[in-house]
C-alpha positions as CSV (number, residue, x, y, z in Angstrom):
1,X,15.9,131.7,10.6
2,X,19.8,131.2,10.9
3,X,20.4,134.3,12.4
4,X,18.0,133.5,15.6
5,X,19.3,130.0,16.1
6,X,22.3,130.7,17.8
7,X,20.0,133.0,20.6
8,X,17.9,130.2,20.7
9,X,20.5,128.0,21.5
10,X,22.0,130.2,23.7
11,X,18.6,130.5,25.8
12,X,18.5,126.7,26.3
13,X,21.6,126.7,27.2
14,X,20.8,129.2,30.1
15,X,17.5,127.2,30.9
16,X,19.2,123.8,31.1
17,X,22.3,125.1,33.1
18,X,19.6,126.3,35.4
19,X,18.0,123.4,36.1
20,X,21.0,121.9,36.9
21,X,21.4,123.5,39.5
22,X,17.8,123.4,41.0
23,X,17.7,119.2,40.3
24,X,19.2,117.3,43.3
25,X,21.4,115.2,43.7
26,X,21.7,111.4,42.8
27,X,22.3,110.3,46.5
28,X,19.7,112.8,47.9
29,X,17.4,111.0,46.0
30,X,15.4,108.1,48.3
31,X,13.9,106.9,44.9
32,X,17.3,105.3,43.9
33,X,18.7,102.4,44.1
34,X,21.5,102.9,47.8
35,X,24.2,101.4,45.0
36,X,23.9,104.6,42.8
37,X,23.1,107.0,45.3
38,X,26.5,105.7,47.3
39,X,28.5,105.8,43.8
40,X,27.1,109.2,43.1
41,X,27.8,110.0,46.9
42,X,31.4,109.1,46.5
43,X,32.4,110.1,43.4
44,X,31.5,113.8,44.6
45,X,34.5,113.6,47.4
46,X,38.0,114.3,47.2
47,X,40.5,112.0,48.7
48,X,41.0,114.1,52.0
49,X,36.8,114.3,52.6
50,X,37.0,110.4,52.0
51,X,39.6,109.4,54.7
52,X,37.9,111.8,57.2
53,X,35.1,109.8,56.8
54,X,36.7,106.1,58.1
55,X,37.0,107.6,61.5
56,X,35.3,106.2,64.2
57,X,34.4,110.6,64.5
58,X,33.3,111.4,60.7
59,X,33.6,115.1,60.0
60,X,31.2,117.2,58.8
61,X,31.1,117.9,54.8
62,X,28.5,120.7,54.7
63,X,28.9,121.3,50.6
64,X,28.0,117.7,50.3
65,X,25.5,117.7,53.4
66,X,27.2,115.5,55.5
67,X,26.5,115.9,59.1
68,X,29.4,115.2,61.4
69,X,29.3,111.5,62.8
70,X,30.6,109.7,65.9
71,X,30.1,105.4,65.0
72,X,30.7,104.8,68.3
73,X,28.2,103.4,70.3
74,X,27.6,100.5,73.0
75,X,24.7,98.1,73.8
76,X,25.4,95.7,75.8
77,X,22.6,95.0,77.9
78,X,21.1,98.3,77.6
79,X,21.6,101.6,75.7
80,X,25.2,102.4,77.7
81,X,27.3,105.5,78.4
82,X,24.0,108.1,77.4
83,X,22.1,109.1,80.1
84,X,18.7,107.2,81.5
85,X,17.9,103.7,79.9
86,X,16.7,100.7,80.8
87,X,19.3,98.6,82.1
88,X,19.3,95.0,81.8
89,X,21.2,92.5,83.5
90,X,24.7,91.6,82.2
91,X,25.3,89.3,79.6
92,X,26.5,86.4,81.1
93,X,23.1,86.4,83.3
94,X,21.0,87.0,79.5
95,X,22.9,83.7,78.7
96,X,21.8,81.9,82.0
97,X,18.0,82.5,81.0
98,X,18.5,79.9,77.8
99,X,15.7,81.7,76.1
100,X,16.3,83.5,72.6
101,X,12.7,84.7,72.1
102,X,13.4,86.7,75.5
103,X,16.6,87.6,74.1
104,X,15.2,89.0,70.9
105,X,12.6,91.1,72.8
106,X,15.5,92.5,74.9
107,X,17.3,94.0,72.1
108,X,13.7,95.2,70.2
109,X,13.4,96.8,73.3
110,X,17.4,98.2,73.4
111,X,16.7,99.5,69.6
112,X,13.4,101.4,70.6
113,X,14.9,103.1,73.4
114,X,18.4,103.5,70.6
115,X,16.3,105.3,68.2
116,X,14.3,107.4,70.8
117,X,17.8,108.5,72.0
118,X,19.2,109.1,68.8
119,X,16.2,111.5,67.2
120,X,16.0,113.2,70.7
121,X,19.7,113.9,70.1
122,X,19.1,115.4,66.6
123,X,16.8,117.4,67.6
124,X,19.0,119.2,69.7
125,X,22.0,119.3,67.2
126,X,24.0,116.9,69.4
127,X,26.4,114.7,67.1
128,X,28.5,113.8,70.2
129,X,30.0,110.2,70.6
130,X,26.8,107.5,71.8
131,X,24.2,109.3,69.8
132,X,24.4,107.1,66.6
133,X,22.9,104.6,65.7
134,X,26.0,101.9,65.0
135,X,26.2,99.8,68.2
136,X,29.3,97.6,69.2
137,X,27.5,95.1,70.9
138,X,27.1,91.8,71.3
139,X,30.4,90.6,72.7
140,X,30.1,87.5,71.4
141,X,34.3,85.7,72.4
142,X,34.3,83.1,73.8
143,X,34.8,83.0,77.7
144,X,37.5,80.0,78.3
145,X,40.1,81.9,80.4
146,X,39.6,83.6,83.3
147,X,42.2,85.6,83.0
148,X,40.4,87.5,80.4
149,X,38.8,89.8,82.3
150,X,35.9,90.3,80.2
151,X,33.7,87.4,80.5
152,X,31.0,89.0,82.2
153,X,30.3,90.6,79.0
154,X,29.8,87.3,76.8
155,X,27.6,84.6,77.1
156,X,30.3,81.9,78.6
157,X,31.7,79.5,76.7
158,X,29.8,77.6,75.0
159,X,29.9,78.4,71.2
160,X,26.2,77.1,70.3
161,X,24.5,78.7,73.0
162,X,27.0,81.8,72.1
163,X,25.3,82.1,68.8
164,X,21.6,81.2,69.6
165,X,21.4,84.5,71.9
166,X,24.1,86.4,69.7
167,X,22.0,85.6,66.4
168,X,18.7,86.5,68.5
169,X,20.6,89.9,70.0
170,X,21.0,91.1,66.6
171,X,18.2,90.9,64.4
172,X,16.1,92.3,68.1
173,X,19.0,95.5,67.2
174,X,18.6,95.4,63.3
175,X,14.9,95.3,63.2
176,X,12.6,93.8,60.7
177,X,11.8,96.8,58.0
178,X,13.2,95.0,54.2
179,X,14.9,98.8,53.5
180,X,15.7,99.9,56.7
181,X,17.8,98.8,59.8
182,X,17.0,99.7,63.3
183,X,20.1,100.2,64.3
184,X,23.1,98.8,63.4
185,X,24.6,95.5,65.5
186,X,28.5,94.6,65.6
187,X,29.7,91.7,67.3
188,X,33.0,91.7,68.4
189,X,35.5,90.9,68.7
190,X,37.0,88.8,65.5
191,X,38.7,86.9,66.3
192,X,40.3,84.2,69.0
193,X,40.3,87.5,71.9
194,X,39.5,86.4,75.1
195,X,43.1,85.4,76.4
196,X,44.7,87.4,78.9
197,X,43.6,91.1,78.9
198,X,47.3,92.3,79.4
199,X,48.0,91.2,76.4
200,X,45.4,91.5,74.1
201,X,47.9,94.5,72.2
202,X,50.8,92.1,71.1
203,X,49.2,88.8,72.0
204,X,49.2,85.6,69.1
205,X,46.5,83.7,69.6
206,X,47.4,80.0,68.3
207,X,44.9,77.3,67.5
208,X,44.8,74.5,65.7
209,X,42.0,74.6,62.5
210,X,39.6,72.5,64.4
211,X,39.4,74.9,67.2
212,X,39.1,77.4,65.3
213,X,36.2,76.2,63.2
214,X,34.4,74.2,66.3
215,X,34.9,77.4,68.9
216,X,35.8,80.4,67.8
217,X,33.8,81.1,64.9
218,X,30.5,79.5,65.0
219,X,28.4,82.2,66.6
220,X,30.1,84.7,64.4
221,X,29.0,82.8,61.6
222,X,25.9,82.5,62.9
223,X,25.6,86.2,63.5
224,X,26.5,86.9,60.4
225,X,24.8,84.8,57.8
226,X,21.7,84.3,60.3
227,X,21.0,87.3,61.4
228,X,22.6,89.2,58.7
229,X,24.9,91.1,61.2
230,X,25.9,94.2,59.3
231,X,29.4,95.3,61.0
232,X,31.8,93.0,63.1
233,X,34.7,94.4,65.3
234,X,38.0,93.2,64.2
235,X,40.2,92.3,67.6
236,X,43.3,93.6,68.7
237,X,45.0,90.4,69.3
238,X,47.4,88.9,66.0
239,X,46.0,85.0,65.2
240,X,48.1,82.9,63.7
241,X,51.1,85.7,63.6
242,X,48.6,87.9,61.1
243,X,46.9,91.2,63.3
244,X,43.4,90.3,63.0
245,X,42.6,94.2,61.9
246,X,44.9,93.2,59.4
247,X,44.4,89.6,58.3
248,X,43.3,88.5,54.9
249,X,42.8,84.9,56.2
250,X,40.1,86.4,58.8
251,X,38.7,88.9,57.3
252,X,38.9,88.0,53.5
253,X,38.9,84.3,52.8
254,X,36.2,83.6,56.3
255,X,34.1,86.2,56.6
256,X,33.3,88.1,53.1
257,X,34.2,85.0,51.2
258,X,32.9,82.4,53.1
259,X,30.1,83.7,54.8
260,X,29.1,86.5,52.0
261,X,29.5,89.5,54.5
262,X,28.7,92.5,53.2
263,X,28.6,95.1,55.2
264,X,31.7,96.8,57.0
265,X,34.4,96.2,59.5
266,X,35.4,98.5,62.3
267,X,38.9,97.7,64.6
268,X,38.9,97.8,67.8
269,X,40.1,100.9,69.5
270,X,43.8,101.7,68.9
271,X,44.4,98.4,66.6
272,X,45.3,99.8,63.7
273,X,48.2,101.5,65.9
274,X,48.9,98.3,67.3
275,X,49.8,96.6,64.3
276,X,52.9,98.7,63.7
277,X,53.5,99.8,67.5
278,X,53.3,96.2,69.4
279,X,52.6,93.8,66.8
280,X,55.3,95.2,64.8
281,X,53.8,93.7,61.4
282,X,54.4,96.7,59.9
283,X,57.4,99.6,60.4
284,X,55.1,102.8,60.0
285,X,51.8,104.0,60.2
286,X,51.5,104.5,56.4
287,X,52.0,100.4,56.1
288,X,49.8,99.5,58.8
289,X,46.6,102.0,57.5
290,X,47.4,100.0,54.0
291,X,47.4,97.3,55.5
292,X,44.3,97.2,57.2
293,X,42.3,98.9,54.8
294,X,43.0,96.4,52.0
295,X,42.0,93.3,54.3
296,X,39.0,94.8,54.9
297,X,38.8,97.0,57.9
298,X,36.7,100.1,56.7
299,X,36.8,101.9,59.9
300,X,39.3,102.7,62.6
301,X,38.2,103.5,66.0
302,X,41.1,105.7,66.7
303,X,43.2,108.3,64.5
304,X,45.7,106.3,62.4
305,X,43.5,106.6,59.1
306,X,44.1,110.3,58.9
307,X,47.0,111.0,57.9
308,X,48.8,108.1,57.3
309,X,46.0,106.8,54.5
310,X,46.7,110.0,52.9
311,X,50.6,109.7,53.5
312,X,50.2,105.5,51.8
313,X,48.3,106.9,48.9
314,X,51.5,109.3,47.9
315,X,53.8,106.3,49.2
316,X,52.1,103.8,46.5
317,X,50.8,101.6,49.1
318,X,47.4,102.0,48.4
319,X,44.9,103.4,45.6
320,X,42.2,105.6,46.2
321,X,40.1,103.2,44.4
322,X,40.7,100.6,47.1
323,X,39.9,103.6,49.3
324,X,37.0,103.8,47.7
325,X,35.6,100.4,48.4
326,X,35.6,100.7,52.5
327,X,34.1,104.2,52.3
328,X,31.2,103.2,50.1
329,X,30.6,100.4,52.5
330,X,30.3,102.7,55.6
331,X,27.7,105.3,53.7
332,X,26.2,102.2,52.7
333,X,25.5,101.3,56.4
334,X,24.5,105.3,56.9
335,X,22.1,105.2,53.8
336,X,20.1,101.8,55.2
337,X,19.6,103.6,59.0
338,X,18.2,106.3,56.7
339,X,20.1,108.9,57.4
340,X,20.0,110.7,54.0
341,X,16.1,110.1,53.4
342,X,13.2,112.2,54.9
343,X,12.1,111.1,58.4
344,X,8.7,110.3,57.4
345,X,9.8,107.7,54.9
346,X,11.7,105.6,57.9
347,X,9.2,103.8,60.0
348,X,11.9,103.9,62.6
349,X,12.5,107.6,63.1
350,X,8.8,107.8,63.9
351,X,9.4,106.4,67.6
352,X,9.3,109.2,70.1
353,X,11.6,110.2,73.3
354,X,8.9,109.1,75.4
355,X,9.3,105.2,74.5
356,X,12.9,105.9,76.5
357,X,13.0,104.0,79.9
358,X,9.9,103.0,80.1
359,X,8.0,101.1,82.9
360,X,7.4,98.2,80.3
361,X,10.8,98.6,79.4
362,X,12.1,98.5,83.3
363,X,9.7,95.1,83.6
364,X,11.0,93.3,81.2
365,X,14.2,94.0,82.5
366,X,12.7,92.4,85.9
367,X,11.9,89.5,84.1
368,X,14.5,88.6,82.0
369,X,16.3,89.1,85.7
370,X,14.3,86.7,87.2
371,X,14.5,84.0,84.7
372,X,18.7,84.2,84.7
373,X,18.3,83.5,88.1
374,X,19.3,79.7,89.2
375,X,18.1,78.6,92.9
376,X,19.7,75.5,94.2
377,X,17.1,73.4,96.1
378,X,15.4,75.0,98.9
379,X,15.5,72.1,102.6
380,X,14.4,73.0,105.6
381,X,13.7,76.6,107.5
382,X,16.5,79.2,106.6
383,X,15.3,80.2,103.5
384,X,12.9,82.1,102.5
385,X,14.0,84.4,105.5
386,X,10.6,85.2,107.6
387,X,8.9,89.0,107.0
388,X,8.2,89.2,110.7
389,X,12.0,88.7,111.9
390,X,13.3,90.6,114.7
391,X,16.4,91.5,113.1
392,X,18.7,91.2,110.2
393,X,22.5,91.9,109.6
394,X,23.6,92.9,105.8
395,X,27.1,93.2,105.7
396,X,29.0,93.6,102.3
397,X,31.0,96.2,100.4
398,X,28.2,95.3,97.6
399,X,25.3,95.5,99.8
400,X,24.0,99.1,99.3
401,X,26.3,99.7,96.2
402,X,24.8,101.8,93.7
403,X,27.6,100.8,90.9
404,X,27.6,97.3,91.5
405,X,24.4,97.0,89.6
406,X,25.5,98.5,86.7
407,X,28.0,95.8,85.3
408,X,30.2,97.7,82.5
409,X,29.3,99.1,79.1
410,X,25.9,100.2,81.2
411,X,23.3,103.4,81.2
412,X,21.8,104.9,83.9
413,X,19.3,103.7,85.6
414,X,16.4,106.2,86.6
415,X,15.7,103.9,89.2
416,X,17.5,101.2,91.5
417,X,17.0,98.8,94.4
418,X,20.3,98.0,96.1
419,X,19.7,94.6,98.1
420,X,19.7,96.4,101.4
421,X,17.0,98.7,100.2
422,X,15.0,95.4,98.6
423,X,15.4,93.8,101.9
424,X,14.0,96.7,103.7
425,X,10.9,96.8,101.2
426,X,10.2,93.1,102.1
427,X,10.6,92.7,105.8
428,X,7.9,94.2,107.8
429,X,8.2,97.5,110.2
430,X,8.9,95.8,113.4
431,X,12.5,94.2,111.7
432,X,15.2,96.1,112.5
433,X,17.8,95.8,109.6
434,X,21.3,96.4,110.2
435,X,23.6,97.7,107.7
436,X,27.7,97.3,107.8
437,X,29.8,97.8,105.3
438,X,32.8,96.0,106.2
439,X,35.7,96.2,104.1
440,X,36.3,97.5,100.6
441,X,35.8,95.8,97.7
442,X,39.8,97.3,96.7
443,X,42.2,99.4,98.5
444,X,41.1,102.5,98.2
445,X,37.3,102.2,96.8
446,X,34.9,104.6,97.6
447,X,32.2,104.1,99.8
448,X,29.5,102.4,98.7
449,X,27.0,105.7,98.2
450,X,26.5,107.0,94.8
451,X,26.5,110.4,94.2
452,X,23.3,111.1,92.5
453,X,21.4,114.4,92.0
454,X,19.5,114.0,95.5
455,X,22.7,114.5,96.8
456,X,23.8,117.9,95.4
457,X,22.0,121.1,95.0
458,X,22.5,124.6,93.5
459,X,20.2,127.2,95.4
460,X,17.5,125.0,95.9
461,X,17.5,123.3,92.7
462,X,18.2,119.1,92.1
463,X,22.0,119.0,90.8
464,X,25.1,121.1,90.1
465,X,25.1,124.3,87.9
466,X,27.3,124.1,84.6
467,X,29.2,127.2,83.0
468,X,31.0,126.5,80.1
469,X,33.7,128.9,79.2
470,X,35.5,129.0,75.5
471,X,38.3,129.3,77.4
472,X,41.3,127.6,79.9
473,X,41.4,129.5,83.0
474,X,37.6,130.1,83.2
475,X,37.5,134.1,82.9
476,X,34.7,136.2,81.3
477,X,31.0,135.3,81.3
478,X,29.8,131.7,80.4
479,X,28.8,131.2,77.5
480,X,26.1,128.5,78.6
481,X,24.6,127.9,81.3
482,X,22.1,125.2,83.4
483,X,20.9,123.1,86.3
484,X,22.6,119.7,85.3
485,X,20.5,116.8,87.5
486,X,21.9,114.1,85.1
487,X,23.5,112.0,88.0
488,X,27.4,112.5,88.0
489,X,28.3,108.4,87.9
490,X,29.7,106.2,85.4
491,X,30.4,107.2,81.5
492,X,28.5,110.8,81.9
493,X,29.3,112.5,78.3
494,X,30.7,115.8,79.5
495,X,29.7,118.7,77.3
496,X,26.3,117.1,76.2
497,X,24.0,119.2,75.1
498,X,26.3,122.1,75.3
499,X,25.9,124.2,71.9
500,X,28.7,125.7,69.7
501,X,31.3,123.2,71.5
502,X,33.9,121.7,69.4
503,X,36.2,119.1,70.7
504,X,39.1,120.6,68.9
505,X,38.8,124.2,70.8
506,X,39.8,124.5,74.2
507,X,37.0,125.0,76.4
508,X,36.2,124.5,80.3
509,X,33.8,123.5,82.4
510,X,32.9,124.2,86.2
511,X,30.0,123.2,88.4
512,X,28.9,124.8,91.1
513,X,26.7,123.7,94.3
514,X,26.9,121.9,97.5
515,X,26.8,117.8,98.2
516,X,24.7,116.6,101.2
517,X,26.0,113.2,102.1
518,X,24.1,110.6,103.9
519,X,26.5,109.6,106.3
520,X,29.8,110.8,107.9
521,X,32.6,108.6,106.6
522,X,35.5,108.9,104.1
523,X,34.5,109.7,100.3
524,X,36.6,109.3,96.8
525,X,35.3,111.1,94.2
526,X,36.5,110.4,91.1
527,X,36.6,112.2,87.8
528,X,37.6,109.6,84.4
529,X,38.1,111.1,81.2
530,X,38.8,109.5,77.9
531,X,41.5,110.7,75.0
532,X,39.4,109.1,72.1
């Protein structure tokens, strides 16, 4: 008997090592609780794979099965900045309808056409920025100066109504399901931003603590313990001499403190840079990361985090373990959207392309326009103008604009009415209407036209041809080809859809075709790239 023992040991030893290997994961496992499937998750990274990671572009661990991740993405009134959505009117009209049950349905509907987008996306292996499923949206400051010159985007400046429609905004994004979130909303941006926009990258912000209590904070609050807001945007203004990216008082003692905030903070673009460069809190980049990270901000829109996280680990400024605590928090967020479960166990990731732009969709948009309109008192015979008039005059650099229905942080409307096309479609056939541009909204500014696919064509075919080229000057044979009829306007994502292109090669892009225009005049076209 003792001389087989140490075969049969050996043999289990084999047979256990082996099942090892076949036994997955901790964090692959949806039966766990997110806590020990994150700990498990993160205890399997080395300190480089970490910092990648609390970029607003996450790279790609493939021995850990990490797909690559861009957080960025915008909802403002409307899935923006990714092809065809619905678009909604602009959030200072949302505010003007006073109703939160409209606003709710608004976002459910945002989040369905999110999620559509998003699993249409993976399908076709596109990881590019505004395919996520983390939303920086609702824009919830608080729209005293005019100077700012945002306030289209918030809902004025009143801070109860600010945090009825932001609290409704959000859960309509976040969704209902107890294990899963829709998608993930972030109000921004915290805190005391809206002064004047030239300065928002070495402005203080000085209030006294009852403004600050009675204005600035309440609809964050309310987003946050509410409607159980899951990420907020840290601002790149300082407050009270502190960076607000980098503020304990803000983001320590208020919000995770105070209000219990769990989830994770993201700065505003460039921020973290700011608090060394203009606020000059801080004499390196080293400092600033450390800085940052340890009051809480878990994610940096921008590139400071890597290296110079790495760089105030070896300086002493920072432990891994505090490391640690911001990049659990962001695969926390990952985990709840269900990234890392199978797609049949998220309710969510069962709603199809086809729920995308939508007729339903593009009447509820109709509606909630109709009830943010406010019509003084009507007296006498002017208005409503009469179908059967002769003849009418619109005369406006807005009057035909395509882009002037957009508002910012937009999509792309498959369809549009300009007011000089709705007042054709109203007026009968015998009314002659008579169109005048006029002046120019700015020196400069293009005519009012967009160019849309209608406009160009490549051999009979809707829209420009695209060849992509892996390199510079544009020699060789393409390596990818098509008819692009995605309309060439604002926030197009160049390169989408194009396989086997990384942002880190150099790579080119042509298109080729002609461009009918409507009329004969003086165009600008424009071309606007970002270096995010």
């Amino acid at each position: 008997m003792k001389s087989i023992i140490p075969i049969f040991s050996s043999i289990l030893c084999i047979s256990l090592t082996a099942c090892e290997k076949d036994k997955k994961p901790d964090y692959l496992n949806p039966e766990l609780l997110v806590e020990k499937r994150i700990d498990d998750l993160v205890s399997r990274m080395t300190l480089e794979e970490k910092v990648s990671q609390m970029l607003n572009r996450a790279k790609a661990i493939p021995r850990l099965k990490i797909p690559e991740y861009d957080w960025w993405n915008e909802c403002l009134h409307g899935v923006a900045r990714a092809g065809h959505a619905t678009v909604f009117p602009q959030a200072i009209a949302l505010a003007a309808t006073w109703n939160t049950d409209l606003m709710f349905e608004l976002a459910d509907a945002i989040s369905t056409e999110a999620r559509a987008k998003h699993h249409e996306s993976l399908r076709n292996h596109d990881f590019s920025e505004y395919t996520g499923l983390t939303f920086w949206s609702p824009n919830i400051n608080i729209f005293r100066d005019p100077r700012w010159g945002r306030g289209q985007e918030t809902y004025g400046e009143d801070p109860y109504l600010t945090g009825r429609m932001g609290m409704a905004f959000v859960k309509g994004l976040q969704g209902d399901d107890p294990k899963y979130f829709k998608v993930v909303a972030t109000p921004k941006h915290y805190a005391v931003h809206s002064g004047p926009e030239p300065d928002r990258h070495h402005f203080d912000a000085v209030t006294n603590r009852r403004d600050l209590y009675d204005t600035y904070l309440p609809a964050f609050e309310a987003c946050i313990r509410e409607a159980g807001a899951y990420s907020v945007m840290c601002a790149y203004n300082r407050y009270m001499g502190e960076a607000c990216c980098g503020s304990p008082r803000l983001m320590k003692d208020i919000l995770r403190n105070d209000w219990g905030f769990k989830g994770y903070i993201v700065s505003d673009c460039g921020a973290i840079r700011d608090i060394y460069e203009n606020h000059k809190i801080t004499g390196t980049a080293p400092e600033a990361a450390a800085l940052a990270v340890k009051s809480g901000t878990d994610l940096n829109c921008g590139s400071v985090y890597n290296p110079a996280l790495l760089k105030a680990v070896e300086q002493g400024l920072i432990t891994e373990e505090e490391i640690d605590v911001s990049v659990k928090r962001l695969f926390t967020a990952r985990f709840k959207l269900g990234m890392f479960d199978p797609p049949e166990m998220v309710k969510y990731a069962q709603i199809s392309y086809s729920e995308n732009d939508t007729e339903a969709h593009r009447q509820l948009s109709l509606r909630v326009a109709r009830e943010s309109i406010v019509l003084l008192k009507i007296e006498g015979t002017e208005l409503p103008l009469k179908k059967d008039l002769k003849k009418i005059a619109v005369i406006g650099p807005t009057a035909d604009s395509y882009e002037m229905l957009l508002g910012n942080y937009n999509g792309t409307p498959s369809k549009y009415v300009t007011p000089l096309q709705g007042i054709k479609n109203k007026v009968s056939e015998k009314t002659e209407v008579v169109f005048e541009q006029g002046c120019n909204l700015a020196k400069g500014g293009a005519i009012t036209h967009a160019l849309s696919s209608g406009m160009l064509n490549f051999e009979g075919k809707k829209g420009l041809k695209l060849e992509c080229f892996k390199n510079l000057d544009m020699t060789g044979e393409p390596f990818f080809t098509k008819v692009d009829e995605i309309p060439m306007t604002q926030y197009w994502i160049w390169g989408a859809g194009v396989p086997e292109l990384s942002w880190e090669s150099e790579f080119a892009m042509r298109w080729k075709g002609t461009m009918t225009v409507p009329k004969t005049g003086d165009y600008n076209l424009r071309v606007k790239g970002d270096d995010h």
